[in-house]
C-alpha positions, 0 to 999 in steps of 0.5 A: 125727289124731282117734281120739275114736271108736277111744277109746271103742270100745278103752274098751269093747273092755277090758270084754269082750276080754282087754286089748281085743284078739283078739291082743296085738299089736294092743294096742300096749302095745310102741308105746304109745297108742290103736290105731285101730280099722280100719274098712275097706280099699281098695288100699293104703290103710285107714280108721278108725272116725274117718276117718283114712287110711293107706298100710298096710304091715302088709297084715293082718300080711302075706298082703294081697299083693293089696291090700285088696278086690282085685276078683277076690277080692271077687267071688270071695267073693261067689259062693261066700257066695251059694253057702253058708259052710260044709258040712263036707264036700269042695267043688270049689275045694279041689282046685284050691287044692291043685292050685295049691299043689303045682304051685307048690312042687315039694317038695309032692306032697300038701297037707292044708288046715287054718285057720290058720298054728298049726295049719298048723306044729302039724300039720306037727311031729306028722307029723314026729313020726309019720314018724320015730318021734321026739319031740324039735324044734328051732326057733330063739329069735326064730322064732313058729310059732303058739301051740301048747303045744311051740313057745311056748318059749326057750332056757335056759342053752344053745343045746341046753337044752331049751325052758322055757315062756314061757307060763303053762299051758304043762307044762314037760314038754312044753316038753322036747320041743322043743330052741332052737337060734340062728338063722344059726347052725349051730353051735347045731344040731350042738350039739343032734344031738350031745347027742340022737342019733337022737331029733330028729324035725325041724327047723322054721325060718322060712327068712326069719325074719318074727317077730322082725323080717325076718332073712335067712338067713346064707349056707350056713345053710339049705343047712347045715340040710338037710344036717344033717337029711339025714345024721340022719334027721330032717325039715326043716320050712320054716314059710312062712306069711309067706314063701310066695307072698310073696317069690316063686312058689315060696316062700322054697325057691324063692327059695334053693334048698332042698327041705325035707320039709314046708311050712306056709302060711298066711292067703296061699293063702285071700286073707287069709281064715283059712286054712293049708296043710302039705304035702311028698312023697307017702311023708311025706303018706300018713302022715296020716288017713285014708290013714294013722296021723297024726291032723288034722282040722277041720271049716271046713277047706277052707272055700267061702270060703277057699279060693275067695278063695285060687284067685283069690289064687293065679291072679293071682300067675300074671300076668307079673312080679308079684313083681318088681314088687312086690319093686322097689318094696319096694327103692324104698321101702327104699332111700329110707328107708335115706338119709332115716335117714342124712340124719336121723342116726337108726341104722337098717338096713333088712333086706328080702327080696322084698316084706317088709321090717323097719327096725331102730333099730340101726346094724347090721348084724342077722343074729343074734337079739342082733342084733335085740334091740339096737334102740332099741325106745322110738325106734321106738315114737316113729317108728312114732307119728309116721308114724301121725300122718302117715297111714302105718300100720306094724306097732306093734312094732319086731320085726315085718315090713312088706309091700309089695302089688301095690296099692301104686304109686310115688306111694305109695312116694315120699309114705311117704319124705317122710312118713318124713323128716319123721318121723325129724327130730322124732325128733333 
């Protein structure tokens, strides 16, 4: 595999871009090497500046579930670019975006369009904060809900320690506010309640968890958390901006039953254009301005581009069997995977839920944040290295997810699976 012009351009990048990257994951500094520079996509497949192509199952870290260049979105795209970019100003495909968005999940009365999933949480924590009169949040250590300032914390020395910044520039005082409690494990949240009675405004989780590799929720855990937040008075805050229109029609809600208070979506619902989404029932809603005292605002918010991508996006998720489509030949994939790792005798465990999947160098099982930690994190940077030189893309960390697409067919699937045994044998 040549990458002599990806070399260049990574070289230069680094005299202008911080690391020279828009976002440190791309760096690959977790996997090691040169990462290709993408030069454009069609279906299941990528190609770099040098020619090298890919079977991606990163998607652009997820909300691709159409693939790359879908005609629908394209042309959708082209239409509204002709039309103009950007107005600051209300345009007819943003109703029908959230018209869509509501009708799909029924515990979303109400929907406010922002630009990205960070916002999108960040948002949503405010409005929680607002709704209740309370200040403190609990997330839970391994969960990513963007990059604001409260939620860039880990625990300290116990699971209802206040958070400790684990960013530079972010105040320790406002890292306070937000309490990190364990994933799959209610024991940790009561803890939390216990030692802040009525001061906690909500809880935000990602049902699914996608950030430190894809984690199932346990059984009762989500069930248990919207108890939990129900007797209290405080909200429950499900950050779908992976899981939402991923793992099925109505989200991970959907999927396992649970209503929570407010939603936030991501780059999905704009057909991976820069895009988010929080939204819940109409009385928790009215809080934001201008009907109410909660601010938020922006200016591309809404977009042309966006959101028209997003109504093309969202209508052809409405064709029949769409998602159990997509989640058998991610089950495919997973479960040819899983005996390739077996035959190898490499320890690895497979988690997967719909479309997303993570294939962790650990016999485990991984349910557990220590769980995760466990991998074999320089073995998967071998593997991950190895299926790049087989024309495989994946995601460069080890505590990442992989997704599935509508463009991705059974041959795709069966040549990954032999691409990955010879793979896992030179890792022996």
């Amino acid at each position: 595999m040549q990458q002599t012009r990806s070399e260049q351009l990574f070289a230069e990048a680094q005299q202008y871009i911080p690391g020279g990257v828009n976002s440190p994951v791309r760096s690959f500094r977790a996997v090691g090497g040169t990462p290709p520079f993408l030069a454009r996509g069609q279906g299941s497949r990528v190609w770099d500046v040098d020619g090298n192509e890919y079977i991606d199952y990163l998607g652009s870290w997820g909300p691709l579930v159409l693939g790359h260049a879908h005609p629908t979105v394209v042309e959708a795209l082209r239409r509204a670019a002709e039309g103009g970019s950007s107005f600051g100003a209300p345009v007819e495909n943003e109703v029908e975006l959230a018209r869509l968005v509501c009708n799909a999940f029924p515990s979303v009365d109400m929907v406010r369009l922002v630009n990205s999933g960070t916002e999108a949480c960040m948002s949503a924590i405010r409005l929680a904060r607002a709704f209740t009169g309370r200040d403190k949040i609990i997330k839970f250590a391994g969960c990513y809900h963007g990059h604001a300032d409260g939620l860039l914390v880990r625990a300290g020395s116990g699971a209802m320690t206040h958070g400790i910044p684990t960013s530079a520039g972010v105040p320790e005082s406002y890292a306070t506010e937000t309490l990190v409690a364990n994933f799959n494990d209610l024991a940790s949240v009561e803890a939390c309640f216990e030692s802040f009675p009525s001061a906690i405004a909500g809880i935000i989780v990602e049902p699914v968890a996608g950030n430190m590799g894809v984690v199932p929720p346990a059984e009762g855990f989500l069930e248990g958390l919207r108890e939990i937040t129900s007797r209290d008075g405080a909200l429950l805050i499900f950050d779908e901006v992976i899981t939402g229109f991923r793992v099925g029609p109505q989200g991970a809600q959907g999927l396992f039953g649970i209503t929570p208070d407010i939603t936030a979506m991501g780059k999905i619902i704009g057909g991976g254009l820069p895009v988010g989404a929080y939204g819940g029932r109409r009385e928790i809603m009215e809080r934001v301005a201008p009907l109410g005292d909660m601010y938020q605002a922006g200016t591309l918010s809404g977009n042309p581009l966006a959101v028209s991508a997003g109504v093309a996006t969202l209508t052809e998720l409405q064709s029949p069997g769409v998602y159990e489509r997509i989640g058998g030949l991610a089950q495919r994939l997973t479960d040819g995977l899983a005996q390739v790792f077996q035959r190898a005798e490499v320890p690895g465990t497979i988690n997967r839920v719909g479309s997303m999947f993570t294939g962790f160098m650990n016999s485990g099982p991984v349910n557990k944040l220590e769980q995760v930690e466990a991998s074999d994190a320089v073995l998967y940077g071998r593997y991950f290295h190895e299926m790049l030189e087989r024309g495989v893309y994946i995601a460069p960390s080890q505590f990442e997810a992989g997704f599935v697409s509508t463009a991705h067919t059974e041959a795709d699937i069966d040549e990954t699976i032999a691409r990955a045994e010879e793979a896992l044998t030179r890792l022996r």
